[in-house]
C-alpha positions as CSV (number, residue, x, y, z in Angstrom):
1,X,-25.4,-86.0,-86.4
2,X,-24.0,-84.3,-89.4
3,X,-23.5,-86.7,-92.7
4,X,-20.6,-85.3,-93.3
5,X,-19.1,-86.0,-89.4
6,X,-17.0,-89.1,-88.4
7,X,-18.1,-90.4,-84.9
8,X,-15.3,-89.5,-82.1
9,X,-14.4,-86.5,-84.1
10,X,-13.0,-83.3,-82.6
11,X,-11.3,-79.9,-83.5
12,X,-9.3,-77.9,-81.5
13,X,-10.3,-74.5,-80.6
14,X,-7.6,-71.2,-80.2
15,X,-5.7,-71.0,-76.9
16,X,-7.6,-69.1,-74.6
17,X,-4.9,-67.7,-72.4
18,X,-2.5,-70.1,-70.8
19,X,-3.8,-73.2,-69.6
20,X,-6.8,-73.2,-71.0
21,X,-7.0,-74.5,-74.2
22,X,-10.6,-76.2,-75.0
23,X,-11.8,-79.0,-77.8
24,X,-15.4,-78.5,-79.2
25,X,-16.7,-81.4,-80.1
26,X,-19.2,-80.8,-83.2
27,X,-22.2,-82.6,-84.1
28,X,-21.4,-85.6,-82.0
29,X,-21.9,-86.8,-78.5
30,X,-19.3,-89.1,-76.9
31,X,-21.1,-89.7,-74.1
32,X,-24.9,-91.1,-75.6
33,X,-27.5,-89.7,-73.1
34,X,-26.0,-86.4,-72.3
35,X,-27.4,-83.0,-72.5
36,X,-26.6,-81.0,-75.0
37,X,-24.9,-83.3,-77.6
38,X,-22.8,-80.9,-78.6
39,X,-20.5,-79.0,-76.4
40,X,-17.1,-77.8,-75.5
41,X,-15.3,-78.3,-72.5
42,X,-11.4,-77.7,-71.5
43,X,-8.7,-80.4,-72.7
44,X,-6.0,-80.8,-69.8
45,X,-3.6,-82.5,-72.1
46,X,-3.3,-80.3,-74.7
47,X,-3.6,-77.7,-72.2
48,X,-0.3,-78.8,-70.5
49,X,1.1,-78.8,-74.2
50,X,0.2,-75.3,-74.8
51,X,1.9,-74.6,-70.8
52,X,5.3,-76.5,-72.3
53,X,4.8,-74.6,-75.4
54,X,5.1,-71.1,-73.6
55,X,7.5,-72.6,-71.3
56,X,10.2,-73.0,-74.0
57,X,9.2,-69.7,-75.4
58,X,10.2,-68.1,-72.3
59,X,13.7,-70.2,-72.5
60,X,14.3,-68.5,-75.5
61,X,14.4,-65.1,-74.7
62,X,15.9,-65.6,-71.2
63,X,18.9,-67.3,-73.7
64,X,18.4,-64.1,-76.0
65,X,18.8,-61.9,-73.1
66,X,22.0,-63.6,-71.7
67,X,23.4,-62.8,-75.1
68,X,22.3,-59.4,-74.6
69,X,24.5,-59.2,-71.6
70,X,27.1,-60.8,-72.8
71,X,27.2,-58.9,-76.1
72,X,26.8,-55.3,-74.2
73,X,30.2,-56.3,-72.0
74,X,32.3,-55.9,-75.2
75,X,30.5,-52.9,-76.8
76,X,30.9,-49.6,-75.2
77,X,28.7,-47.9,-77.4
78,X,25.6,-49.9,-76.3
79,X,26.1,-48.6,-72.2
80,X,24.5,-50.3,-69.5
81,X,21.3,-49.7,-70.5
82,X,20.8,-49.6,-74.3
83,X,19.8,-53.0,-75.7
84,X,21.2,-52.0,-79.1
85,X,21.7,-55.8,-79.6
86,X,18.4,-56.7,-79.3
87,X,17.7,-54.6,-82.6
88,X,20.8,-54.6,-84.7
89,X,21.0,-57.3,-87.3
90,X,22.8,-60.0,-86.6
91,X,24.7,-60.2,-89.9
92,X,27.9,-61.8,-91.1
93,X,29.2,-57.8,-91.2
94,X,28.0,-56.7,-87.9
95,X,29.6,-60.1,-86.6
96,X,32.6,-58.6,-88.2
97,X,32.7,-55.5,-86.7
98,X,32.1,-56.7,-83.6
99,X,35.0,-59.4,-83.5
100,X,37.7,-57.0,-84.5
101,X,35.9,-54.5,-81.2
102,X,36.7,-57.3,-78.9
103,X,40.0,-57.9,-80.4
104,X,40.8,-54.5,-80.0
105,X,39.8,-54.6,-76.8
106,X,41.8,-57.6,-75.5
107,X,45.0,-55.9,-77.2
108,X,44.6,-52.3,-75.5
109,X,44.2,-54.2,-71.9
110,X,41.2,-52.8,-71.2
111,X,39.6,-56.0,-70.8
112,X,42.5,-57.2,-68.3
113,X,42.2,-54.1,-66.2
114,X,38.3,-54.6,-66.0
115,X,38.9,-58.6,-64.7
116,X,42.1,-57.5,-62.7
117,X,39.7,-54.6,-61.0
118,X,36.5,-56.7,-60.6
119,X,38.4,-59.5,-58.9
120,X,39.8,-56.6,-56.2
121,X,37.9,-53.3,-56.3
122,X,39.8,-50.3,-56.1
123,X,37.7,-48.4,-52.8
124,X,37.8,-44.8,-54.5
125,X,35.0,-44.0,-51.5
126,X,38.1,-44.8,-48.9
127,X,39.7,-41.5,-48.5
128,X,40.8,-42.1,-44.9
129,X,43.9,-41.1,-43.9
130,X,45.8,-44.8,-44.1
131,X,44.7,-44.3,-47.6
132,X,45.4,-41.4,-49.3
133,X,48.8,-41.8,-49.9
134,X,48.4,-44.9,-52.0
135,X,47.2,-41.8,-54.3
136,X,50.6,-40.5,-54.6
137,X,53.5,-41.1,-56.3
138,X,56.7,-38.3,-56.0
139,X,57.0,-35.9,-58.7
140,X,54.8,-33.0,-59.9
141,X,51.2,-32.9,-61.2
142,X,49.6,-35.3,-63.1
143,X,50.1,-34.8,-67.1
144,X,48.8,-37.2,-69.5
145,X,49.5,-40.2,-66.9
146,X,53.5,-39.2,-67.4
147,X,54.0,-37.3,-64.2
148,X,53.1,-37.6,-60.6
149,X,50.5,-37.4,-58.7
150,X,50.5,-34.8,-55.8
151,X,47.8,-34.5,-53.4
152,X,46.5,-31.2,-52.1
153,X,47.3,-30.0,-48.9
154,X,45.0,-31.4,-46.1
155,X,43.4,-34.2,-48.4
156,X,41.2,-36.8,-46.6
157,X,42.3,-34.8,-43.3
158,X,45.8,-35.9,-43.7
159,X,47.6,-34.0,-41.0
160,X,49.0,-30.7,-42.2
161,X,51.8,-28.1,-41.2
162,X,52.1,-24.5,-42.0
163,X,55.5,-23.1,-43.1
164,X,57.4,-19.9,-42.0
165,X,55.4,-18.6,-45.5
166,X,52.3,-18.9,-44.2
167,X,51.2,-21.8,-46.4
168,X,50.2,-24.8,-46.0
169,X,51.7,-28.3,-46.3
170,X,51.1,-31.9,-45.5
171,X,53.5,-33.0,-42.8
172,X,55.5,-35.6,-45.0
173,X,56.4,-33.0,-47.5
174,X,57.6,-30.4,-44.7
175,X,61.0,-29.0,-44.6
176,X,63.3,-29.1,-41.7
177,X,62.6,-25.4,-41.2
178,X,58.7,-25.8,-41.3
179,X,58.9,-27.3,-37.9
180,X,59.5,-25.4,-34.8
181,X,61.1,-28.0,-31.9
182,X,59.4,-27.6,-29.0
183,X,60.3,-29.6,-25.3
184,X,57.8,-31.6,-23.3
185,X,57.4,-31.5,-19.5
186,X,58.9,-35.4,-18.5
187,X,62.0,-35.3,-16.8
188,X,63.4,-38.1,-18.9
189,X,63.4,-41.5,-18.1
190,X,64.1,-44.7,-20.0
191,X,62.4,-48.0,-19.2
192,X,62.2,-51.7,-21.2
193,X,58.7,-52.2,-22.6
194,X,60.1,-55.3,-24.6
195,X,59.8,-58.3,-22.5
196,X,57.3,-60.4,-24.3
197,X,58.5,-59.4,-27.7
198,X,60.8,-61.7,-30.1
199,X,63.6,-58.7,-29.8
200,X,63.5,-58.8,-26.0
201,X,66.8,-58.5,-25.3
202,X,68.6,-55.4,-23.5
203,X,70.5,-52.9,-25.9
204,X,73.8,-51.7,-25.9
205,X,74.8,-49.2,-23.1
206,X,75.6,-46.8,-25.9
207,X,72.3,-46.9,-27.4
208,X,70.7,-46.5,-24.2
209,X,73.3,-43.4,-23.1
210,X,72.0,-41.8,-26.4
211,X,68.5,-42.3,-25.5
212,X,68.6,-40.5,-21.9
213,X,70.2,-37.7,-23.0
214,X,67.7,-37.1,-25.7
215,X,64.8,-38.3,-23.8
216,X,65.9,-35.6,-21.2
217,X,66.8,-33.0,-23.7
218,X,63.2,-33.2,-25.3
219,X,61.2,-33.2,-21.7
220,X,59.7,-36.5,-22.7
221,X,59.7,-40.1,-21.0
222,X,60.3,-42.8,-23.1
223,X,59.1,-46.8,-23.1
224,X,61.7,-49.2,-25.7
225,X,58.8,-51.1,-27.1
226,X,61.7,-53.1,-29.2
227,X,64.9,-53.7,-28.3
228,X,67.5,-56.1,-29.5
229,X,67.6,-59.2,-31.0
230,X,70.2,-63.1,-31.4
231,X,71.6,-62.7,-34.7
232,X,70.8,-65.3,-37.2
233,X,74.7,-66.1,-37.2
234,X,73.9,-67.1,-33.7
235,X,71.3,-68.9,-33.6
236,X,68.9,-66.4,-33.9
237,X,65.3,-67.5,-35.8
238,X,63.0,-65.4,-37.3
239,X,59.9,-65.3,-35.7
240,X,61.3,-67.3,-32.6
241,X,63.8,-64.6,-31.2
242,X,64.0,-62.3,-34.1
243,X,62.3,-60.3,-37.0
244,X,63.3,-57.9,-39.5
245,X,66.2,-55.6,-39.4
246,X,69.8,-56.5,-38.8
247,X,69.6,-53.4,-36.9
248,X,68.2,-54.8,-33.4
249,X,71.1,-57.6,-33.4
250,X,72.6,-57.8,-30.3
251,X,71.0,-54.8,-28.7
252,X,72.3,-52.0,-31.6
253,X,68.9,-51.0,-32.2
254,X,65.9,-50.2,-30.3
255,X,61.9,-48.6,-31.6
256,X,60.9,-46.1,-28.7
257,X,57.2,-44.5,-28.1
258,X,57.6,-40.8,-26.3
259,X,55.0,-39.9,-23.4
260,X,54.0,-36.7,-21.5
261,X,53.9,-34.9,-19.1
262,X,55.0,-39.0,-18.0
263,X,54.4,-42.5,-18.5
264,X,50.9,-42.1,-17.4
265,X,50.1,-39.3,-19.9
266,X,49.6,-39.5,-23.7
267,X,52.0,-41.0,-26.3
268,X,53.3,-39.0,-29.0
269,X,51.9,-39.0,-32.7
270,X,54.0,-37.7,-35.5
271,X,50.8,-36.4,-37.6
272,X,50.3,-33.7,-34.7
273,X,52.2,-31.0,-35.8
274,X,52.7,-30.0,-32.1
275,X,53.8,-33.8,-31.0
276,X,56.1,-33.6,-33.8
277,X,57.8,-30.5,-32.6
278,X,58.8,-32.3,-29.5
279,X,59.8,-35.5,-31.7
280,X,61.4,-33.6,-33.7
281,X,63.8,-32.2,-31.3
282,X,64.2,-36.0,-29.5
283,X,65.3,-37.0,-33.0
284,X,67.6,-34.6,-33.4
285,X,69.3,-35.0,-30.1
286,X,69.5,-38.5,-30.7
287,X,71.7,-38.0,-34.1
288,X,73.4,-35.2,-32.3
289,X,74.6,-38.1,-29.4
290,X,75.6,-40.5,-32.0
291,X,73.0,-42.0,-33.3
292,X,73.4,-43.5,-37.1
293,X,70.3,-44.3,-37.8
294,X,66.6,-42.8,-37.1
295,X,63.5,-43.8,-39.2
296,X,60.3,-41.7,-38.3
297,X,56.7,-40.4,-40.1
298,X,54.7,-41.1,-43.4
299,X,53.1,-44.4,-41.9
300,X,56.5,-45.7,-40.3
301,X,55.1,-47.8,-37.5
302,X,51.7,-45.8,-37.3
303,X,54.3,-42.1,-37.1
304,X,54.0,-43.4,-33.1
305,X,57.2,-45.1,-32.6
306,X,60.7,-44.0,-33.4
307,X,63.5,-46.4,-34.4
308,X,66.8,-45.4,-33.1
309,X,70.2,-47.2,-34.0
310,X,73.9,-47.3,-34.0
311,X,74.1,-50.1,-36.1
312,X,77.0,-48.8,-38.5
313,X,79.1,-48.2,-35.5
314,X,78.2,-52.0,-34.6
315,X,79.2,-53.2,-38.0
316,X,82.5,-51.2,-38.0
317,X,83.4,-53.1,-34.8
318,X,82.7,-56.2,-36.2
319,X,80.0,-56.9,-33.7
320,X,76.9,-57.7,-36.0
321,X,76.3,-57.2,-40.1
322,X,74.3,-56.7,-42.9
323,X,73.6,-53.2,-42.0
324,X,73.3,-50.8,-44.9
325,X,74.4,-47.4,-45.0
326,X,71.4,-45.7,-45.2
327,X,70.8,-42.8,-42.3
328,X,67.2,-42.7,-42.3
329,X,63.9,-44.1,-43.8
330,X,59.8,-43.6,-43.6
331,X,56.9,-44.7,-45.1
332,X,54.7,-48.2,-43.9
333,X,51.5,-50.1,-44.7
334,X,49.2,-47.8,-42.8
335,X,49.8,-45.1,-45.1
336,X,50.0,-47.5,-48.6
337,X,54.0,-47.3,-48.6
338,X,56.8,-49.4,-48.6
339,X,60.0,-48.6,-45.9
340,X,62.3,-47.3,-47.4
341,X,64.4,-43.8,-47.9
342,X,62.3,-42.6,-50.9
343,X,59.3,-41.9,-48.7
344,X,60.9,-40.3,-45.7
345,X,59.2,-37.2,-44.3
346,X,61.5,-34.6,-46.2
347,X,62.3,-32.9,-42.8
348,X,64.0,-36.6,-42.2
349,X,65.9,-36.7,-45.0
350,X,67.4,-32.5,-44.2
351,X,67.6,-34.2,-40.2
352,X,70.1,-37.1,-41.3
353,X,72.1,-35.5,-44.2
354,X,73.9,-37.0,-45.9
355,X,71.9,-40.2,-46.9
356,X,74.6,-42.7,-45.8
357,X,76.8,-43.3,-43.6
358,X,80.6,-42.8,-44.1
């Protein structure tokens, strides 16, 4: 033993990679009889230190990096990818700077619109036809975010029409003149389709007068998917034996789907240019019998049903109320609309000049 050594002494060696750090114990034996008397063997206790040690290290940069992240959110100049943060000083003047960023970034919005647009995505991959017409607004092309935005003919496969010019046009935007009327080959007839409906009631026998004579007029057979309606003066409930429009009270209003050659062949659509030719000329028999109201097209009940009314004339009579002047309407959730006259099919609005009833 060394004169200058204490018995029981020790001295800790360098880590040696994690989890193994060892003690040499120099110029003393603890245990009397061994073989060499001086060795070094591997500490498990200060091993586990060295373990916690690295541990909390590791803590420390994951909290470092969560800065990171948090810090690149509210710096655009640092991207996605660019750990700028982890290398600029973190000095009362770049703490500065970047407090009056985030300010200025809470007061433009732009903040809001990214929360608003995380918590419900805008689907810029949905170009489907339902769709595409939440892209549009009425008005001309899009300049500096002041005007409107018009989509190109045929977008997303929206149906299309081409004019007496030769040129082409989505079907919402066609004129009157753009469409050619055209007659199916069914001989006519009118049947209810509305029994297990809440407007399951039979309409007037004017309504249903206006409705043969078109429905024979365009060669088409026709199936009154809604008819009318108890008015909430009398009892009526919506939801129970009513919905919606004032319109169906009492029978004054009914939706129609066209069919040919018959019953048994295919319904119309209104975004078939050539299903629409024979709509088209239903429609216009319809107004021509005395019809006061007609919505069709742009999304209006999937552009497969028609509504057909003569609720003014009701009103008039005093029969049933709360019906508005307006002569005809378009526009629906399948298409990212609301109902209303604004988004009418412009051959709609040229079909039931003027806008309102006298």
């Amino acid at each position: 033993m060394s004169a200058s050594s204490t018995p029981n002494e020790f001295t800790q060696s360098q880590v040696e990679g994690v989890g193994q750090t060892t003690v040499n114990h120099p110029d003393i034996d603890t245990d009397p009889g061994s073989s060499p008397p001086d060795h070094v063997h591997i500490d498990y206790d200060l091993a586990h230190q060295a373990c916690l040690a690295e541990i909390a290290s590791l803590l420390e940069d994951i909290e470092s990096d969560i800065r990171v992240i948090t810090d690149r959110f509210d710096d655009e100049d640092k991207g996605v990818y660019t750990r700028q943060a982890d290398t600029v000083a973190n000095n009362p003047a770049n703490i500065a700077a970047q407090a009056a960023l985030e300010q200025n970034l809470q007061e433009s919005g732009i903040v809001d619109f990214i929360n608003a647009e995380l918590g419900n995505p805008t689907n810029f991959a949905d170009t489907s036809i339902a769709n595409y017409s939440s892209l549009q607004n009425s008005g001309g092309s899009v300049r500096g975010g002041t005007g409107g935005q018009v989509r190109p003919p045929g977008y997303a496969n929206a149906p299309t029409i081409t004019n007496g010019a030769g040129e082409t046009v989505n079907i919402p935007q066609a004129a009157l003149a753009d469409i050619v009327e055209a007659a199916g080959e069914a001989t006519g007839n009118v049947r209810y389709g509305n029994q297990g409906g809440k407007r399951n009631l039979p309409i007037q026998q004017a309504l249903m007068d206006i409705l043969d004579q078109a429905a024979t007029e365009a060669g088409v057979d026709l199936i009154i998917t809604s008819g009318g309606q108890v008015p909430t003066s009398e009892g009526g409930r919506n939801g129970v034996n009513r919905t919606g429009s004032n319109r169906h009270d009492k029978g004054y209003g009914a939706d129609v789907a066209l069919y040919t050659p018959d019953f048994n062949g295919r319904q119309l659509q209104g975004n078939n240019p050539d299903d629409l030719a024979i709509m088209l000329r239903f429609m216009r028999a319809c107004r021509d019998a005395g019809a006061t109201g007609i919505g069709q097209g742009n999304g209006y009940m999937n552009n497969n049903v028609i509504h057909v009314d003569i609720g003014w004339i009701g009103q008039q009579q005093g029969a049933i109320s709360g019906i508005i002047a307006t002569r005809t309407w378009g526009g629906g959730s399948s298409t990212g609309t609301s109902t209303n006259y604004a988004n009418a099919p412009q051959y709609m609005k040229e079909l039931m000049a003027p806008r309102s009833n006298a």
